[in-house]
NUROZA-794034 format. One record per residue (C-alpha): residue in one letter; x, z, y. Coordinates in steps of 0.2 Angstrom, whole numbers, padded with zeros to 4 digits, m for minus. Layout:
N
code A, X X, Z Z, Y Y
...
***
This chain:
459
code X, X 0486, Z 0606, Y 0483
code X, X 0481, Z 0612, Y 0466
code X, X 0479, Z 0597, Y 0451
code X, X 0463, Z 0592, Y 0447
code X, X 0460, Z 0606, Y 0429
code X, X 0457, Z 0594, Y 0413
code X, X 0439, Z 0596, Y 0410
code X, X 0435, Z 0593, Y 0428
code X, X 0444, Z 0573, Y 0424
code X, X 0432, Z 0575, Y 0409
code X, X 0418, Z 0577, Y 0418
code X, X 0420, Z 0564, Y 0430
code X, X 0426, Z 0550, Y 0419
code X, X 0409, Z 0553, Y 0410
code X, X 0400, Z 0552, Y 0426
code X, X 0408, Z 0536, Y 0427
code X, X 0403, Z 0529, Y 0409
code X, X 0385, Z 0539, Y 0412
code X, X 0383, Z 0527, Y 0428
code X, X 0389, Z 0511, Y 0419
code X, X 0379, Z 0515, Y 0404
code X, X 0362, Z 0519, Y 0416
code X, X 0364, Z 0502, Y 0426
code X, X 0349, Z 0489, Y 0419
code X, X 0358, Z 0476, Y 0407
code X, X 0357, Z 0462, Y 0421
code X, X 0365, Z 0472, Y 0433
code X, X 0378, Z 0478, Y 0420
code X, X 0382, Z 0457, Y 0417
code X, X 0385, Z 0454, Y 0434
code X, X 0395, Z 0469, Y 0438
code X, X 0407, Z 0463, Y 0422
code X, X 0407, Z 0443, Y 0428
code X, X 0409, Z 0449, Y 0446
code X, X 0426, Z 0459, Y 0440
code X, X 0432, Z 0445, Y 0429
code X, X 0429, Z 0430, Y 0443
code X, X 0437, Z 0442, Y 0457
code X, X 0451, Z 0447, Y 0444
code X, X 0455, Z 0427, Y 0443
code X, X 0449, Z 0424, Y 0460
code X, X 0462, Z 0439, Y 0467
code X, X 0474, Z 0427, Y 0453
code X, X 0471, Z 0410, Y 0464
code X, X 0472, Z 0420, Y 0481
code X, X 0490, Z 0427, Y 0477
code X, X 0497, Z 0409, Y 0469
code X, X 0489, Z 0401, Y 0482
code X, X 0499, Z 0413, Y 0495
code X, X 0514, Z 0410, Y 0486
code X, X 0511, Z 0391, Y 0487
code X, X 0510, Z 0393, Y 0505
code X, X 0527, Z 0402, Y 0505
code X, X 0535, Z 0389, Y 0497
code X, X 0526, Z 0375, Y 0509
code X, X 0530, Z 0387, Y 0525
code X, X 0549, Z 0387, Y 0519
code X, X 0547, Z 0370, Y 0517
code X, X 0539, Z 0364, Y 0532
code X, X 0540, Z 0379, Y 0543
code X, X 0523, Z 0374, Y 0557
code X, X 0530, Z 0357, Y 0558
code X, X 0518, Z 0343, Y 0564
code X, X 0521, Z 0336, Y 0548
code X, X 0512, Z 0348, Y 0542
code X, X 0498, Z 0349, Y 0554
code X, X 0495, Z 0329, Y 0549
code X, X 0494, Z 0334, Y 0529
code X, X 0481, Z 0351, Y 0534
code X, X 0471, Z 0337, Y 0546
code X, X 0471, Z 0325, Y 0531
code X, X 0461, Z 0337, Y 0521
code X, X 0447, Z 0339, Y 0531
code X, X 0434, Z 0323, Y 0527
code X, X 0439, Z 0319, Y 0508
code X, X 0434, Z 0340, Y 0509
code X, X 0418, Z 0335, Y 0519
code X, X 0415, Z 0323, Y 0505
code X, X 0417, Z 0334, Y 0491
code X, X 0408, Z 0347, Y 0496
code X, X 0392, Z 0335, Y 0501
code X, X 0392, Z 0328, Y 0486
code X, X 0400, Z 0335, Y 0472
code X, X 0405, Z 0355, Y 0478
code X, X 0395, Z 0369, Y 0485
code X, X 0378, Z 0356, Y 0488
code X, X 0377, Z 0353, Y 0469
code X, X 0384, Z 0369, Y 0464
code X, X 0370, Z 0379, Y 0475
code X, X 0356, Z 0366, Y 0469
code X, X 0363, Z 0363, Y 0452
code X, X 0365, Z 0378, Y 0444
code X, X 0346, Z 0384, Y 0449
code X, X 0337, Z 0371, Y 0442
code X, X 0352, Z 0369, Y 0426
code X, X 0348, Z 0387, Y 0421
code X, X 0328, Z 0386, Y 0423
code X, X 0330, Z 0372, Y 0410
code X, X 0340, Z 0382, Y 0400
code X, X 0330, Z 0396, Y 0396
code X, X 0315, Z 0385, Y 0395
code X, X 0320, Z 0370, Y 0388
code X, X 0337, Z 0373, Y 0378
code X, X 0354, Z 0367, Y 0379
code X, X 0350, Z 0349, Y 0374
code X, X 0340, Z 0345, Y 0389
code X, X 0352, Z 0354, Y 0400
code X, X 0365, Z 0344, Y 0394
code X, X 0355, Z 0328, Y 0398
code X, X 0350, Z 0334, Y 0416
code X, X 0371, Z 0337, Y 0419
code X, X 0374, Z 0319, Y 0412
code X, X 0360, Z 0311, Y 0424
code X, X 0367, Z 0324, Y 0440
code X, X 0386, Z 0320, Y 0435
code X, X 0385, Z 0301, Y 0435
code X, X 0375, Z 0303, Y 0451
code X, X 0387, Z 0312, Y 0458
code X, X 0403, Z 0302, Y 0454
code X, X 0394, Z 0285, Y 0460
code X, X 0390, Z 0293, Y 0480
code X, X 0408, Z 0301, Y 0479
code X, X 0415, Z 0285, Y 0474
code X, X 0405, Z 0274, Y 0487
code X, X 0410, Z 0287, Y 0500
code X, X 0427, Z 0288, Y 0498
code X, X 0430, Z 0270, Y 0497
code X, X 0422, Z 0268, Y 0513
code X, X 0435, Z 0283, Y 0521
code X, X 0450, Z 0274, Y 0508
code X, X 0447, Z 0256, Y 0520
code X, X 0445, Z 0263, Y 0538
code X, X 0456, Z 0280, Y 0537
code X, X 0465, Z 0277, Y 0554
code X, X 0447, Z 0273, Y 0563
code X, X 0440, Z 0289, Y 0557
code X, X 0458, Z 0301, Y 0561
code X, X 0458, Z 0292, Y 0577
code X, X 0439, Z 0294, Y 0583
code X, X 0435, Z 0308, Y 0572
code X, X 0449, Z 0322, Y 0564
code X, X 0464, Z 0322, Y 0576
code X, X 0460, Z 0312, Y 0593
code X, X 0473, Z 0321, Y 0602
code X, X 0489, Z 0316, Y 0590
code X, X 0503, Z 0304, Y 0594
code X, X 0499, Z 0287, Y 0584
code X, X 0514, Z 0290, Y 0571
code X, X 0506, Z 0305, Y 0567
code X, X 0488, Z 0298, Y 0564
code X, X 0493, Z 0285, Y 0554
code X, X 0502, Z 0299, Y 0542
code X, X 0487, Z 0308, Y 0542
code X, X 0476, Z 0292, Y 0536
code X, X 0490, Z 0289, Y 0523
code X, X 0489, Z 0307, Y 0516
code X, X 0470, Z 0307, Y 0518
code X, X 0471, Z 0291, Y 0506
code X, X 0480, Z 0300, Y 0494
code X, X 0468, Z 0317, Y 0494
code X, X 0451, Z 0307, Y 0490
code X, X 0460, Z 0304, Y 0473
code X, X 0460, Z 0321, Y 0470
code X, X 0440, Z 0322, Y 0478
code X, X 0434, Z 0308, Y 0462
code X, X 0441, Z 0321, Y 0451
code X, X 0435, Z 0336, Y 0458
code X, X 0417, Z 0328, Y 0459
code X, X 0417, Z 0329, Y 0440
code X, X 0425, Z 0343, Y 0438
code X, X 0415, Z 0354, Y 0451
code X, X 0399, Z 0350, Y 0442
code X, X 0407, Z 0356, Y 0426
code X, X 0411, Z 0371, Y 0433
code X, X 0391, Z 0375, Y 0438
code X, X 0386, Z 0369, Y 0421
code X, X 0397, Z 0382, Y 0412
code X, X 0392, Z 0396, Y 0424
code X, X 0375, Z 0393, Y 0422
code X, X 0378, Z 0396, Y 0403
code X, X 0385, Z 0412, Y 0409
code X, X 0403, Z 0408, Y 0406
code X, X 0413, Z 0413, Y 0421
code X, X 0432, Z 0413, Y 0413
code X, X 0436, Z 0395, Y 0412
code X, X 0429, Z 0391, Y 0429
code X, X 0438, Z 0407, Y 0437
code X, X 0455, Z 0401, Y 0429
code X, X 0454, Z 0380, Y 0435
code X, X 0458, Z 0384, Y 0454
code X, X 0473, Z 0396, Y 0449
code X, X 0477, Z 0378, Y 0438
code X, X 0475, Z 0370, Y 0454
code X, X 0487, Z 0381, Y 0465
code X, X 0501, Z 0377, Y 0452
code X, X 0497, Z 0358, Y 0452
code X, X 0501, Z 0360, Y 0470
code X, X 0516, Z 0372, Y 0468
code X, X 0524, Z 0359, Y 0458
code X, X 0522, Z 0345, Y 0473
code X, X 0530, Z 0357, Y 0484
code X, X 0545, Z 0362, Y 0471
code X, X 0548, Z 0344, Y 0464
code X, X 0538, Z 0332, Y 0476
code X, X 0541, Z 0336, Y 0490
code X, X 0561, Z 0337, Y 0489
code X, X 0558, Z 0317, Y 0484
code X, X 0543, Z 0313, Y 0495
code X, X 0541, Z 0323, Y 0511
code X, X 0524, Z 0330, Y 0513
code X, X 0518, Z 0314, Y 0504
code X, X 0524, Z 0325, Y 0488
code X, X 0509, Z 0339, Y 0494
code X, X 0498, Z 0325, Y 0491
code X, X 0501, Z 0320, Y 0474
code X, X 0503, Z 0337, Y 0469
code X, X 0486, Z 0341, Y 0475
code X, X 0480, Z 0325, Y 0464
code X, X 0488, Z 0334, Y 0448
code X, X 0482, Z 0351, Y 0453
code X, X 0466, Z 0341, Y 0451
code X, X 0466, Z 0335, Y 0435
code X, X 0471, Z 0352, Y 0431
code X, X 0456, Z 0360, Y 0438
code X, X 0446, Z 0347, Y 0426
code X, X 0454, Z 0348, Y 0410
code X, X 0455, Z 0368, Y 0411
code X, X 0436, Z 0367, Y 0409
code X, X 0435, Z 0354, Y 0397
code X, X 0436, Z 0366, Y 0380
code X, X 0420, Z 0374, Y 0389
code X, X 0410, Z 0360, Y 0390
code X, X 0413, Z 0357, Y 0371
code X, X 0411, Z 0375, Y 0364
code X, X 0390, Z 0374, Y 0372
code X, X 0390, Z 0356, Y 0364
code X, X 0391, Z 0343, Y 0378
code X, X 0385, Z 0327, Y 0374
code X, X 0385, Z 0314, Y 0389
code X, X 0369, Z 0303, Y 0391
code X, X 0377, Z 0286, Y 0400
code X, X 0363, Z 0284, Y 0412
code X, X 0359, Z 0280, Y 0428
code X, X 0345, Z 0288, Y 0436
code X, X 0334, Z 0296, Y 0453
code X, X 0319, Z 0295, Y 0444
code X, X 0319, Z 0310, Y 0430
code X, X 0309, Z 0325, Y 0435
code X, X 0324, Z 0336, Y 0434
code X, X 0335, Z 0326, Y 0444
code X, X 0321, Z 0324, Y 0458
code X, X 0321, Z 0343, Y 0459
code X, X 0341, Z 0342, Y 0461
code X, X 0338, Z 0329, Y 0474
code X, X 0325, Z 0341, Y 0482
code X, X 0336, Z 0355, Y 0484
code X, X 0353, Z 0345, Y 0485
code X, X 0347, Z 0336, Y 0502
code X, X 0345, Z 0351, Y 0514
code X, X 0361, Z 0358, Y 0506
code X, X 0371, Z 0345, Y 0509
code X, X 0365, Z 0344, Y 0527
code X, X 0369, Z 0363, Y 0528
code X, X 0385, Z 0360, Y 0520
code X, X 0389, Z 0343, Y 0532
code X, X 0383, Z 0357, Y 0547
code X, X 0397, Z 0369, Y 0540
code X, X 0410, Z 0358, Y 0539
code X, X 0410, Z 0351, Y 0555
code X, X 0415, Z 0368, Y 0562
code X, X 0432, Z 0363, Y 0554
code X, X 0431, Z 0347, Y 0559
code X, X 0429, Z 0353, Y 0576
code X, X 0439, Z 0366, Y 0572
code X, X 0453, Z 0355, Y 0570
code X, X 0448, Z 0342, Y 0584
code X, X 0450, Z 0358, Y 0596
code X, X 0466, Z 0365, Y 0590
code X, X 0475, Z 0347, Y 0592
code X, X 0474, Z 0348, Y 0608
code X, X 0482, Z 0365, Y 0610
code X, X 0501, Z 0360, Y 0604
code X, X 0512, Z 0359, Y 0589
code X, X 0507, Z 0372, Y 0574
code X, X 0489, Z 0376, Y 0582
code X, X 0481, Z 0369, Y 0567
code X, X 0493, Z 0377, Y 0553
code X, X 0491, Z 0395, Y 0560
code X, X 0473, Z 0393, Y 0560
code X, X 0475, Z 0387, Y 0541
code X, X 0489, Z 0402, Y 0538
code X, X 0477, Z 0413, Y 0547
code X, X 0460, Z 0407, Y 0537
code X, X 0469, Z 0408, Y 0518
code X, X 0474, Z 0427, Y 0525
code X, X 0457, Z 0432, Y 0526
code X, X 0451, Z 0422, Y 0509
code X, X 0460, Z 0432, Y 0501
code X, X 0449, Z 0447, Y 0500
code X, X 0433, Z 0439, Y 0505
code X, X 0436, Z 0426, Y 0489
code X, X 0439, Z 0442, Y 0477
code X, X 0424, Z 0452, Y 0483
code X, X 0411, Z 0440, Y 0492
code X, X 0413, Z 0424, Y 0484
code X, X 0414, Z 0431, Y 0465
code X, X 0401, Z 0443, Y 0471
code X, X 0389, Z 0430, Y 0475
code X, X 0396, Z 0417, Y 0460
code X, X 0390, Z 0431, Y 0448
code X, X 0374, Z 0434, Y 0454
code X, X 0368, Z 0417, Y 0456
code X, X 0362, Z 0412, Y 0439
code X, X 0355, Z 0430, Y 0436
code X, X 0346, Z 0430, Y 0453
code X, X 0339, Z 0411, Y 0447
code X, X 0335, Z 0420, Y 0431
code X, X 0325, Z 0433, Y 0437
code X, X 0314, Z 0421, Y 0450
code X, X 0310, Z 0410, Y 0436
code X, X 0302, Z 0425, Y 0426
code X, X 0294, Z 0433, Y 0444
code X, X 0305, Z 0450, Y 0443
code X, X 0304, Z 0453, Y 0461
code X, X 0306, Z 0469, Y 0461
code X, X 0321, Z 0470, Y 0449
code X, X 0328, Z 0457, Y 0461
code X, X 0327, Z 0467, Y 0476
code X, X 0334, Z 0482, Y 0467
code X, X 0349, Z 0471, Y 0461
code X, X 0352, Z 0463, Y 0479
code X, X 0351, Z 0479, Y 0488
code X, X 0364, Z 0487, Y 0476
code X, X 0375, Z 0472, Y 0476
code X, X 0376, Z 0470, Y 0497
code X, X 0377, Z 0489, Y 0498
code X, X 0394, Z 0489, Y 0487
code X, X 0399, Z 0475, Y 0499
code X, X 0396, Z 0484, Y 0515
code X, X 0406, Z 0501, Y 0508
code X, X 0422, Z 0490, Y 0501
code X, X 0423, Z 0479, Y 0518
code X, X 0422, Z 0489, Y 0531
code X, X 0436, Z 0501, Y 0527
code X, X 0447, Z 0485, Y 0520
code X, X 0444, Z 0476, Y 0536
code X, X 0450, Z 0489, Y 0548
code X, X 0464, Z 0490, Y 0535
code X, X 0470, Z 0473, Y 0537
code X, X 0469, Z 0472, Y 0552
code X, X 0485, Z 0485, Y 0554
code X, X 0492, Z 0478, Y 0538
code X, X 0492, Z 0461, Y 0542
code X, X 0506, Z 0458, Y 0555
code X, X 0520, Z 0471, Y 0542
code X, X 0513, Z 0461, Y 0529
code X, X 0516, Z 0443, Y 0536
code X, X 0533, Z 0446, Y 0544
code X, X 0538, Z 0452, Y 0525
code X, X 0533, Z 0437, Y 0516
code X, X 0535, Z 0423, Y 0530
code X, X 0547, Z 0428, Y 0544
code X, X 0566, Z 0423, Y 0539
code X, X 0561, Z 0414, Y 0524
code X, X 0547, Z 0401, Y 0534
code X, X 0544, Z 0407, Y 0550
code X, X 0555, Z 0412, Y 0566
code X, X 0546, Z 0428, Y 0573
code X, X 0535, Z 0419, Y 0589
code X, X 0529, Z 0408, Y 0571
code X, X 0525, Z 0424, Y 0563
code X, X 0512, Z 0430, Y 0579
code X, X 0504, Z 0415, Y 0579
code X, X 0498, Z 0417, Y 0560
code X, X 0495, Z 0436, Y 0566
code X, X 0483, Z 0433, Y 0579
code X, X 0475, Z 0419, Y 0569
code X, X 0473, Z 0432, Y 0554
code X, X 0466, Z 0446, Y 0563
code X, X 0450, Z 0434, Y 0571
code X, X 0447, Z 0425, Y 0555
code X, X 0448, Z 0446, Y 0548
code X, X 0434, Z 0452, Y 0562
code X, X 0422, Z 0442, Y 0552
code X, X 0428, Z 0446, Y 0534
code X, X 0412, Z 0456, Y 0530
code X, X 0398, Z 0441, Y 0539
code X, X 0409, Z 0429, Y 0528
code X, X 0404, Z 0440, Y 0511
code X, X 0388, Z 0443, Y 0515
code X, X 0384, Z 0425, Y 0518
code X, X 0392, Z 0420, Y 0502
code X, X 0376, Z 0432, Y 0492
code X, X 0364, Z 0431, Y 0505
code X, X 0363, Z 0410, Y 0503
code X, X 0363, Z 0412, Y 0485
code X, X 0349, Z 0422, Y 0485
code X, X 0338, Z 0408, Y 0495
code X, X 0344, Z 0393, Y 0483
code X, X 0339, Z 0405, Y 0468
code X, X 0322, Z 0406, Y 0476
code X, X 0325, Z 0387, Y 0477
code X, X 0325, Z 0386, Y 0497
code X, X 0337, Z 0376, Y 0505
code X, X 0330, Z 0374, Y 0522
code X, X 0332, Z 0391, Y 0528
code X, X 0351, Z 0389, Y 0526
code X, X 0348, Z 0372, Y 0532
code X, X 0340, Z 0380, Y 0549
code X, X 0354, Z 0395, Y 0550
code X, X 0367, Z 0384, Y 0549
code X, X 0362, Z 0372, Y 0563
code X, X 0363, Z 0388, Y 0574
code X, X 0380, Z 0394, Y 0566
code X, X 0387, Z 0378, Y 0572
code X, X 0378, Z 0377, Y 0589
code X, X 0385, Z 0397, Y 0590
code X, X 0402, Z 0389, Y 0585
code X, X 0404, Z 0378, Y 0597
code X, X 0400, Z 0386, Y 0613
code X, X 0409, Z 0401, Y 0607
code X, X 0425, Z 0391, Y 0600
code X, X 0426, Z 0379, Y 0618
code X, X 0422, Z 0394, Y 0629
code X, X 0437, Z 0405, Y 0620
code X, X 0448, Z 0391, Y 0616
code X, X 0450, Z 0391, Y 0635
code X, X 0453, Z 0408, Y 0637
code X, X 0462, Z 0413, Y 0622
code X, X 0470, Z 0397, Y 0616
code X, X 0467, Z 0393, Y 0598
code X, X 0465, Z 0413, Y 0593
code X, X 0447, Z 0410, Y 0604
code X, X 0443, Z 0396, Y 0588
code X, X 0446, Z 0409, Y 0575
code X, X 0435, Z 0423, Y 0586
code X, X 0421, Z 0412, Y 0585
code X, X 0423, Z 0407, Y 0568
code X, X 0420, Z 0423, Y 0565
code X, X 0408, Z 0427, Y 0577
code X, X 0397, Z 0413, Y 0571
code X, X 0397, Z 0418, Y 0552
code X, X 0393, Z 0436, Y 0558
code X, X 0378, Z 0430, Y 0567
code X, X 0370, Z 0420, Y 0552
code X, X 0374, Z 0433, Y 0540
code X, X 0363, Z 0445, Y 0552
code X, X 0351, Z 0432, Y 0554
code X, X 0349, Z 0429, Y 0533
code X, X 0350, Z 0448, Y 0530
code X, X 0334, Z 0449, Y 0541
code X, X 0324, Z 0435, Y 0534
code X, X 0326, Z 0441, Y 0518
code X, X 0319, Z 0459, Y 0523
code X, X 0305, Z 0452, Y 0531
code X, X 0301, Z 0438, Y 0516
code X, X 0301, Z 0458, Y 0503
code X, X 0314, Z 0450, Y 0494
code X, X 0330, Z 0461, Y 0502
***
């Protein structure tokens, strides 16, 4: 095949630069914050693979380890009820609507009054999960473990709410900067995060078991939170010490916060179930399906999730000063690009991921009947990579039109689909069947948003 002549790469490199210059300006600023989070994003997925590397050559799919992954799973329900996605999808909304209308001053204020909120509910929460762990692992988490390992699972779960005071600040902070339409140093704290935890697996670990996990997910943390700090200082944070449900602002946080965190609590009690499945299916169930999900984060973090992170603020931008029309124009162009890069990248992973696990696990972490069990795990939780990414910009779009109990409604039937799906195939397919309904699940609510949208004009 003849190369390509030198003005014929002219003349599409200015094609190029001729579509970038004739994108609106809004659309041009998401496009650039959707590269720079999915650049860092990518960044996070690949330390976080390689901390998974390390841990899998640590651990291997030890029980041990199925007790440390289980432990996660409430001190996460905590976070993200209080402090995670339900203030983040509430927050930022309502923090950029009084930013553009009220300036930075009252913004800063209404973060304070939201921030101490938060830190007090997380606080009271986790103290309750911190004085009756075992009850909760016993009747809640993991019901089908051996004692000895439900009490390590409450003594690691005691350790990862720690990290959940911290993260209830530093979550928040990370809204407050996007919403000031800085992406960078809330893209680069989880990549701070993943090396936090690298360093409990390296140096911990050696000295503590998988207690050494535990603390370094408590530095990885405090890492996440003092990454952001610069940020909050260069917009000219200043705290108010105050207590308070009754500011106007706040109420509206409430307003939106209270059908997102029961969206949220409906979300992650797939996990929970997930998990309460998958301990009855035998040793290194759970950590395959844990393998199996970071696998597909991988790509629907860089493209979905920094997608719909990017447009957020703009989409809350562009209800506030009623452009429907550029909305829509922006949304279709932003879930078209979604379609056309993850339906080719799915089929592609789904050949890739079997050469690509054996060449970073087997030999190193995993014997090679391991290795399959992460395979088949991967490939369900990849069959619903593109529901996944379209649900992470289809919600947003909702919250920015400061609904939150159509999400609310779809994901009472995402967990209803979840559980008949994950019972019926768990008992056909063993713990493959969870992922497939995962999937399945996700798929159907991202059909159901997509089609609420259209007939509301707004898609």
């Amino acid at each position: 095949m003849s190369q390509p002549r030198v003005g014929e790469i002219a003349r599409t490199r200015i094609g190029l630069a001729g579509w970038l210059r004739a994108l609106p300006s809004e659309a041009r600023r998401v496009l650039n914050a959707s590269l720079l989070v999915g650049a860092f994003f990518g960044l996070d997925k690949l330390v976080a693979l390689g901390r998974q590397v390390l841990v899998a050559r640590s651990f291997g799919l030890d029980p041990v380890l199925d007790a440390y992954n289980t432990a996660n799973n409430l001190p996460d329900l905590l976070f993200a009820l209080i402090s995670g996605g339900a203030l983040a999808m509430a927050f930022i909304p309502v923090l950029s609507e009084t930013l553009s209308r009220e300036g930075r001053a009252a913004t800063w204020r209404l973060f304070s009054l939201v921030a101490n909120l938060a830190f007090t509910l997380t606080a009271l929460g986790a103290a309750v999960l911190a004085l009756y762990p075992l009850a909760f692992v016993q009747w809640v988490v993991a019901p089908g473990y051996q004692l000895p390992q439900q009490q390590l699972v409450a003594e690691l779960m005691r350790l990862n709410l720690i990290a959940t005071l911290l993260f209830s600040i530093s979550g928040l902070v990370m809204g407050a900067l996007q919403a000031n339409q800085h992406f960078l140093l809330p893209a680069l704290a989880p990549v701070l995060y993943n090396l936090g935890q690298i360093i409990g697996v390296v140096v911990l670990s050696p000295r503590l078991g998988i207690h050494g996990l535990a603390y370094g997910v408590i530095l990885g943390a405090a890492l996440h939170l003092a990454v952001q700090v610069p940020g909050l200082a260069r917009y000219g944070f200043r705290w108010t010490p105050r207590l308070t449900v009754r500011d106007r602002a706040v109420q509206r946080v409430l307003a939106l916060m209270g059908p997102r965190i029961l969206t949220l609590g409906l979300l992650n009690l797939i996990f929970i179930a997930n998990d309460n499945l998958a301990s009855h299916l035998g040793a290194g169930a759970v950590s395959a399906l844990v393998y199996g999900w970071l696998i597909m984060q991988l790509p629907e973090t860089v493209i979905g999730t920094a997608a719909g992170t990017a447009l957020l603020p703009t989409l809350s931008e562009q209800v506030a000063r009623g452009e429907a029309a550029r909305l829509r124009q922006l949304l279709r162009r932003a879930l078209g690009i979604l379609v056309v890069l993850l339906v080719p990248l799915t089929l592609v992973s789904l050949v890739l991921v079997r050469p690509g696990i054996k060449l970073i696990f087997e030999g190193r972490a995993f014997t090679a009947s391991d290795s399959e069990l992460v395979v088949l795990a991967a490939r369900m939780f990849l069959l619903g990579l593109l529901g996944h990414s379209l649900v992470d910009v289809a919600a947003r779009t909702f919250y920015a039109h400061q609904d939150a109990r159509t999400p609310l409604a779809l994901a009472a039937v995402t967990l209803a689909l979840y559980l008949g799906l994950g019972y019926g195939l768990s008992q056909v397919l063993g713990f493959a069947g969870l992922a497939l309904a995962n999937s399945l699940a996700f798929s159907a609510e991202a059909g159901l948003m997509l089609l609420i949208l259209y007939r509301r004009r707004i898609l």
